[in-house]
C-alpha positions in Angstrom: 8.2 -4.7 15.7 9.0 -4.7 19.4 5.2 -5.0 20.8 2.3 -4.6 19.2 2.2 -1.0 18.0 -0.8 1.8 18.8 -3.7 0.9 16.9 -7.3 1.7 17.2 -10.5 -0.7 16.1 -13.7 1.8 14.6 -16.9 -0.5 14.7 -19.4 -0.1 11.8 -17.6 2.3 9.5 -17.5 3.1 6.5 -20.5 1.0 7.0 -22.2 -1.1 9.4 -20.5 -4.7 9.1 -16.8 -2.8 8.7 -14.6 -3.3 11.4 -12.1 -0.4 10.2 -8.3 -0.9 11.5 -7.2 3.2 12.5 -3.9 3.4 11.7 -3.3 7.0 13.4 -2.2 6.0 16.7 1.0 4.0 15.0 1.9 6.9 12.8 1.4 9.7 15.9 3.8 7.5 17.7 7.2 8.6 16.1 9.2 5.4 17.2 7.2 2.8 16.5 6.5 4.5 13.1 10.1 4.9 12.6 10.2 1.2 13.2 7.6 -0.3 11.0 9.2 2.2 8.3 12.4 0.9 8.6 11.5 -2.8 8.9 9.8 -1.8 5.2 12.9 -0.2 4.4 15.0 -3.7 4.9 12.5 -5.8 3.3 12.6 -2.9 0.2 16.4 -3.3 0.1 16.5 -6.6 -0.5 14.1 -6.4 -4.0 16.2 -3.6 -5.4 13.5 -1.6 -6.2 13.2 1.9 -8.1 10.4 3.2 -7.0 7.9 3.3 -4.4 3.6 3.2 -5.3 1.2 3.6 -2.6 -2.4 4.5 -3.4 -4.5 7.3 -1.4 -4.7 8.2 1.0 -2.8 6.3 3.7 -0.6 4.4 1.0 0.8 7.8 1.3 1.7 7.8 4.8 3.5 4.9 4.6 5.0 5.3 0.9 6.6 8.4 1.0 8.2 8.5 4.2 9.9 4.7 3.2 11.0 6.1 -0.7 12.5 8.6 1.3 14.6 6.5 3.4 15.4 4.1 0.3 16.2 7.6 -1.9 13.8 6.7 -4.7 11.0 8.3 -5.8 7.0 8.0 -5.1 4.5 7.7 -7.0 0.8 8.8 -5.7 -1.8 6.4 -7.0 -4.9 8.6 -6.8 -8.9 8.3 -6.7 -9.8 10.0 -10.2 -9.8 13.6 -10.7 -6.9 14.2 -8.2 -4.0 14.4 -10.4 -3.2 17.0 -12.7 -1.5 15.6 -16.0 -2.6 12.5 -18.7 -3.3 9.4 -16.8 -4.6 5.9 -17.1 -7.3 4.4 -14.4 -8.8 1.2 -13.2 -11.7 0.5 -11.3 -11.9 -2.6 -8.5 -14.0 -3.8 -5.9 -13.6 -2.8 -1.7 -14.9 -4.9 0.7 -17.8 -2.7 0.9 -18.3 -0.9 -2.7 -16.3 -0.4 -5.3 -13.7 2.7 -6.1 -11.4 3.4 -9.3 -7.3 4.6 -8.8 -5.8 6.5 -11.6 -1.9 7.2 -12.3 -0.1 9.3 -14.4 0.9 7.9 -17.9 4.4 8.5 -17.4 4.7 7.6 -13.5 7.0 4.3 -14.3 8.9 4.0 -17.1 9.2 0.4 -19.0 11.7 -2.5 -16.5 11.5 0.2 -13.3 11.2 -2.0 -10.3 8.6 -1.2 -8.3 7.6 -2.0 -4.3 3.6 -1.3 -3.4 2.8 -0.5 -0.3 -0.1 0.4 1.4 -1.5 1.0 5.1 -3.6 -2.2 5.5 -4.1 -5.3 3.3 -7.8 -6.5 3.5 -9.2 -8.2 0.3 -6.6 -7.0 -1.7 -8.8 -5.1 -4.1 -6.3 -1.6 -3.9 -3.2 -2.7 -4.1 -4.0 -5.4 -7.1 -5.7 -1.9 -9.1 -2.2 -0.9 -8.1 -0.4 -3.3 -9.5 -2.5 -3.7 -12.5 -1.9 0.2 -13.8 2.1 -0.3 -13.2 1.7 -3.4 -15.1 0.2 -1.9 -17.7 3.1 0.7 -17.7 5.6 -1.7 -18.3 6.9 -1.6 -14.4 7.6 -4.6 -13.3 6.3 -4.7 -9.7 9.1 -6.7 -7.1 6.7 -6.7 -4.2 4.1 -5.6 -1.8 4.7 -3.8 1.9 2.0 -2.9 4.7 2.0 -1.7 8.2 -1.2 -4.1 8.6 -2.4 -7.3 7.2 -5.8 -8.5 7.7 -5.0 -12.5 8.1 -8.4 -14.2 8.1 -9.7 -12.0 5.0 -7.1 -13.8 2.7 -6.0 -10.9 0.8 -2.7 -12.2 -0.2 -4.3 -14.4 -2.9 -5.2 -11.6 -5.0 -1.4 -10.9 -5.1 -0.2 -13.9 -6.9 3.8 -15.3 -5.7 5.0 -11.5 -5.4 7.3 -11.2 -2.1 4.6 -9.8 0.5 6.2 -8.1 3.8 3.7 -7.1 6.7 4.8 -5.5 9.6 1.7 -7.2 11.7 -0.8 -9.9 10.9 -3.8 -10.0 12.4 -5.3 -13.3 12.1 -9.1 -12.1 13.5 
């Protein structure tokens, strides 16, 4: 990224002690979203991936957009309830509660190469329930994107040695 792109700091929510990383101002700002999409893009490129995951809702807004420009498809990784066929779920632990993601059953067939993306890496609590229900699809997942990484709240751990590409780190 040229600069550091629009983003906005929310004290206290979803609860008090949560400093929540707004991610609107980057995505309302059509270059520098452009940008950090295409920087994903490159880094997707390189894995050879099949598909693009990103979990709701703001894995969307950076997950489709980037299968779009790689011409692969998306798969929506949902909070339960929300999708409409057969699917499989798991539940994990937020920095401040705990949630559950479900995918359809047939969302990634067996040996599809798969890139997860998200908006923000914190703990890493999403995005490993994300990789868990492609695993347990037979996808095979060939790394992890974000517009934001969270640094000093080691999230990265949780993801084992898959390639990890954020477009900014922020190290406090």
């Amino acid at each position: 990224m040229n600069g550091r792109p629009p983003l906005r700091s929310i004290p206290d929510f979803p609860r008090a002690g949560i400093n929540f990383i707004d991610i609107t101002p980057w995505v309302q700002d059509g270059p520098a979203y452009r940008e950090a999409i295409d920087e994903l893009r490159d880094f997707a490129r390189e894995l050879g991936v099949d598909l693009v995951a990103g979990p709701e809702a703001r894995g969307f807004l950076v997950g489709a957009p980037l299968a779009l420009a790689l011409g692969v498809g998306f798969v929506p990784v949902r909070k339960p309830g929300r999708l409409p066929y057969e699917t499989i779920r798991a539940d994990y632990e937020l920095e401040y509660g705990e949630a559950s993601l479900e995918i359809h059953v047939d969302a990634v067939r067996p040996g599809q190469r798969v890139l997860v993306v998200d908006d923000l890496l914190a703990t890493g609590g999403t995005v490993a329930a994300t990789i868990g229900l492609i695993g347990r699809q037979g996808g095979v997942v060939a790394g992890v994107g974000f517009l934001v990484e969270l640094a000093f709240l080691d999230g990265r751990k949780r993801l084992g040695n898959l390639p990890v590409h954020s477009v900014l780190r922020l190290s406090e």
